[in-house]
C-alpha positions as a Markdown table, in Angstrom:
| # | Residue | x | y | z |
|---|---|---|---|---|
| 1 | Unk | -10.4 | -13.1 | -2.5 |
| 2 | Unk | -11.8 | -10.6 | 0.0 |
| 3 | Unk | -12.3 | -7.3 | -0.4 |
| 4 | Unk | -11.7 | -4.7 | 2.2 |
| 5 | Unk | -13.0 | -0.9 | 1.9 |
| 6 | Unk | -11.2 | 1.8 | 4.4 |
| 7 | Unk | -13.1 | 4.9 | 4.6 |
| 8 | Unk | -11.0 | 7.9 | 6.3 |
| 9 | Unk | -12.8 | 10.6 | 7.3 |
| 10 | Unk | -10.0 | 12.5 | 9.5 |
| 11 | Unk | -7.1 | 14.3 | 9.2 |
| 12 | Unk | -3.5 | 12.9 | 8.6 |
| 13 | Unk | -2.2 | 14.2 | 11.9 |
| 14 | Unk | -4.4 | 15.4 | 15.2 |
| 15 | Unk | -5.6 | 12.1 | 15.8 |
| 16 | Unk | -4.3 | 8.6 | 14.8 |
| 17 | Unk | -7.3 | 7.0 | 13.1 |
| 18 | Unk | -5.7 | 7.7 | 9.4 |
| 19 | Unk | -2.7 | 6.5 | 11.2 |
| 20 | Unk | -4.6 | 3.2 | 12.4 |
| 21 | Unk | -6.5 | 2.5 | 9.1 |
| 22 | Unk | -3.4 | 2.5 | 7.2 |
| 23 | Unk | -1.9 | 0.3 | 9.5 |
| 24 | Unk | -4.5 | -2.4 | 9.5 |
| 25 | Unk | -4.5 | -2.0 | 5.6 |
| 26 | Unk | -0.7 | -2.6 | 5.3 |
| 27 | Unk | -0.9 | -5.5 | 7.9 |
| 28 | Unk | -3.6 | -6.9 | 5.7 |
| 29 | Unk | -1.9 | -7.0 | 2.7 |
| 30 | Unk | 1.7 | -8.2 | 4.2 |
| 31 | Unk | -0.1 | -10.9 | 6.0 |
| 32 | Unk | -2.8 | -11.8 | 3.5 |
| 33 | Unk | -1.3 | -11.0 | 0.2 |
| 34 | Unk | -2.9 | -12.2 | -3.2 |
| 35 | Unk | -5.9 | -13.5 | -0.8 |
| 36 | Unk | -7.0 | -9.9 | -0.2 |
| 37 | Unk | -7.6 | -6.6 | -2.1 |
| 38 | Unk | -7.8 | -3.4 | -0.3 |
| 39 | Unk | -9.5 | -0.1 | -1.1 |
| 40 | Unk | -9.0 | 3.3 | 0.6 |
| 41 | Unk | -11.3 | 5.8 | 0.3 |
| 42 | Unk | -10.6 | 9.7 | 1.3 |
| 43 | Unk | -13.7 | 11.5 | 3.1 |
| 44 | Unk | -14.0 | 14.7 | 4.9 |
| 45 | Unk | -11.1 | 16.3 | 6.2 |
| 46 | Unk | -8.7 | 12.7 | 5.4 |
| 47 | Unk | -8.8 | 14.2 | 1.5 |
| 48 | Unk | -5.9 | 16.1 | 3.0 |
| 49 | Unk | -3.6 | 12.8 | 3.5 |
| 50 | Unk | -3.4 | 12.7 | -0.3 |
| 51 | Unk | -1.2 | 15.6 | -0.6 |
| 52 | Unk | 2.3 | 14.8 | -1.0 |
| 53 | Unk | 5.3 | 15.9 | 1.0 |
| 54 | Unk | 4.4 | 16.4 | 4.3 |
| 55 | Unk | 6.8 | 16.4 | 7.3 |
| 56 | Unk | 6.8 | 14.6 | 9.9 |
| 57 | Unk | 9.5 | 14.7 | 13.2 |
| 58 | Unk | 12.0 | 11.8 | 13.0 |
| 59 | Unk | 9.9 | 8.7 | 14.8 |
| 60 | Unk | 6.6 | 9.9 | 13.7 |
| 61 | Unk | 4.5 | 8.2 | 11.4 |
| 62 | Unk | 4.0 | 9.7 | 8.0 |
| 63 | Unk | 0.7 | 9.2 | 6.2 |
| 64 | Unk | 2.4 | 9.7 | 2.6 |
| 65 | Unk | 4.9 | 6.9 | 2.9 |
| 66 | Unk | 2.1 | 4.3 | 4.5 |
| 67 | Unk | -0.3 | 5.9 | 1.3 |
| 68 | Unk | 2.6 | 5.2 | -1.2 |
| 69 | Unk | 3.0 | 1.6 | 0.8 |
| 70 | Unk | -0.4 | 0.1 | 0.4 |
| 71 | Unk | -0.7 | 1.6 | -3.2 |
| 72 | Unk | 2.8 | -0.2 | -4.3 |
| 73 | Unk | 1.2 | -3.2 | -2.9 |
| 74 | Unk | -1.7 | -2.8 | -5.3 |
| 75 | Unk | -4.6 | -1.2 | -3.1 |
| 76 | Unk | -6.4 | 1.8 | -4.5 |
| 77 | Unk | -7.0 | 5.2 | -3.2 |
| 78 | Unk | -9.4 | 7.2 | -4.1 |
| 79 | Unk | -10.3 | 10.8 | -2.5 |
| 80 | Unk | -13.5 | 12.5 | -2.3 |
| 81 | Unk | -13.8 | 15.2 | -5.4 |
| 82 | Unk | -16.2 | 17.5 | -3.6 |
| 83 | Unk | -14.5 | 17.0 | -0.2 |
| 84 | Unk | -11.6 | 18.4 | -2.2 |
| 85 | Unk | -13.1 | 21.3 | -3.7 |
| 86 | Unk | -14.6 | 22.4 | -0.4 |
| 87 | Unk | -10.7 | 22.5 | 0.7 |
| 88 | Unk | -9.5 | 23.9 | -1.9 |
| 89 | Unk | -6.8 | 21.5 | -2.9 |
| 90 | Unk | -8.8 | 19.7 | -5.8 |
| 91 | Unk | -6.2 | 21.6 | -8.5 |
| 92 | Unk | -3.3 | 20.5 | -6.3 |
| 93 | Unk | -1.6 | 17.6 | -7.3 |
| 94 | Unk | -1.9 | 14.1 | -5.3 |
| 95 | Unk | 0.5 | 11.6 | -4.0 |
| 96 | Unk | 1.2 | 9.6 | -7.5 |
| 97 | Unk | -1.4 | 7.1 | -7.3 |
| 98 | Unk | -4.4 | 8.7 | -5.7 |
| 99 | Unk | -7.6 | 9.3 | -8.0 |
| 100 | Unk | -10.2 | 12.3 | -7.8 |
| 101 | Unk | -13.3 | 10.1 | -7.5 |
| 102 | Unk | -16.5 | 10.4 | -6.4 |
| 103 | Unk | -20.1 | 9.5 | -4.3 |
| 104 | Unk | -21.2 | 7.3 | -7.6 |
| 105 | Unk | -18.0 | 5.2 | -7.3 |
| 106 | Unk | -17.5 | 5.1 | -3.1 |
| 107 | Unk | -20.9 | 3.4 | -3.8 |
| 108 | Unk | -20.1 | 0.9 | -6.0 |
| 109 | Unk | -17.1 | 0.0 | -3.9 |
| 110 | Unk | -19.2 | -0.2 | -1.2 |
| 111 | Unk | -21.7 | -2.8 | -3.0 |
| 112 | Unk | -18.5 | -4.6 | -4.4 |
| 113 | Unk | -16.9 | -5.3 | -0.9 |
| 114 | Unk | -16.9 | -7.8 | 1.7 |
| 115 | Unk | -16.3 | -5.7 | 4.5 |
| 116 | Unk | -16.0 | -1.8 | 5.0 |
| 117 | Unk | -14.4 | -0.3 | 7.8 |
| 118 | Unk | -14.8 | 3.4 | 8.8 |
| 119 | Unk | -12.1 | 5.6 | 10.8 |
């Protein structure tokens, strides 16, 4: 088994690299299944990709549903506690799924996996 860390440090929308991360994540696990396990955590300004019904135009991607995706298919997200707080949206409930975590546990998931890939 190999284990993949995303960090997201962006927004959901502005630029596409939640967008791409989440895409390589979902690719991963369709492609790779039980041989892979994927972990996403949420940095920065991405924190905000955890909040739940966002809309999107028809045609546009939509960070919630590829969140929702890669957590049905057993990857876990975690998001930034004091990136949170610093927004304002730590009291604010998440897409079902998504943990409050913190800089102790992004370093141990760091440690833990094989590769971690930053966007």
């Amino acid at each position: 088994m190999q284990n993949f860390l995303f960090v997201i440090n962006d927004a959901p929308y502005g630029t596409e690299k939640a967008y791409n991360a989440l895409r390589m994540a979902m690719t991963l696990q369709k492609e790779h299944g039980d041989r892979v396990e994927v972990k996403i955590f949420l940095l920065a300004d991405a924190v905000t990709c955890g909040l739940p019904n966002q809309k999107t135009p028809n045609g546009y991607y939509n960070i919630e549903r590829m969140l929702k995706g890669v957590i049905r298919n057993g990857g876990e997200v975690k998001s930034c506690t004091g990136c949170s707080e610093a927004r304002g949206i730590d009291k604010l409930a998440f897409i079902e799924g998504i943990k409050l975590s913190n800089m102790k546990e992004f370093t141990q998931w760091t440690v833990e996996c094989d590769k971690v890939l930053s966007f």
